[in-house]
C-alpha positions as CSV (number, residue, x, y, z in Angstrom):
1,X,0.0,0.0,0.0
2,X,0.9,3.3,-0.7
3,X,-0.7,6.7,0.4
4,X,-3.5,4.2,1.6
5,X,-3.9,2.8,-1.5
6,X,-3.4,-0.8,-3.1
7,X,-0.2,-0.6,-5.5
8,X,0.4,-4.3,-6.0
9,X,-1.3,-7.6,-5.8
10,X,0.4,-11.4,-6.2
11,X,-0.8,-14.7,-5.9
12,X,0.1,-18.1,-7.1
13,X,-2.1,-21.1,-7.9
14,X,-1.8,-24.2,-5.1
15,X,-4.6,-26.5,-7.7
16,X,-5.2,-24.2,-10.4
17,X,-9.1,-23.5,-11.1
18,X,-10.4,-20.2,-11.5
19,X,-8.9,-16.9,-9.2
20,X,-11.4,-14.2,-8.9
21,X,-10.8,-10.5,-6.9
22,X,-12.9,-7.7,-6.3
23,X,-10.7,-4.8,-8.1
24,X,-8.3,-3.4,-5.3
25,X,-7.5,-0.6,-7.0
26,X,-10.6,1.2,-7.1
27,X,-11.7,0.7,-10.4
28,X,-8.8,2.3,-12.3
29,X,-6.2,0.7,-14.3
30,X,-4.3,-2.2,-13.8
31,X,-1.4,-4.1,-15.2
32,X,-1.2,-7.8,-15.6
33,X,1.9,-9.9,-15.8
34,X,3.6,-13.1,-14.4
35,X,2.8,-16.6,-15.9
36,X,-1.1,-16.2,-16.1
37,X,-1.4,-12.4,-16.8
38,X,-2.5,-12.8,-20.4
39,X,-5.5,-14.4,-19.1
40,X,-7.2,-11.8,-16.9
41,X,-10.3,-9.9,-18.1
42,X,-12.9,-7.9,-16.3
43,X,-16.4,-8.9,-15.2
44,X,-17.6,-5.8,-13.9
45,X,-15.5,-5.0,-10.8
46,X,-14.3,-8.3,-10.6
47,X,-10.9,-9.7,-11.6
48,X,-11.3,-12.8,-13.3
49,X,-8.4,-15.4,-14.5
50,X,-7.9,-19.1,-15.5
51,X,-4.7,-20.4,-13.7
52,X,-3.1,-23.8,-13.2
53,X,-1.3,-24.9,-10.7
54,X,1.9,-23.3,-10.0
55,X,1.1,-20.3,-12.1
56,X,1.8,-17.0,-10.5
57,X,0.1,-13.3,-11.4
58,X,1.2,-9.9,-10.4
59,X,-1.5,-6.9,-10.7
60,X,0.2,-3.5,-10.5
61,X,-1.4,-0.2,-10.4
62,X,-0.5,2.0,-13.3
């Protein structure tokens, strides 16, 4: 956090299956990257991505 605000968000996949979060960074843009990051889209305020297990994903604030 920075300033009170969310600046970066990781997570890695113990089983894979879907990972779903409620947009930290209130509802501006975001950057994707890490092993899953081309496979996040937005479904409303929800971050949505399909990951297997192992794979890792990094959302930054831009």
């Amino acid at each position: 956090m920075k300033a009170g605000k969310v600046v970066e968000v990781r997570a890695t996949s113990e089983k894979g299956g879907d990972f779903r979060l409620e947009n930290p960074f209130s509802g501006e843009a975001y950057r994707a990257s890490g092993i899953a990051g081309g496979k996040v889209r937005n479904i409303g305020l929800i971050i949505e991505a399909d990951m297997r297990p192992g794979e890792q994903i990094r959302l930054t604030a831009r």
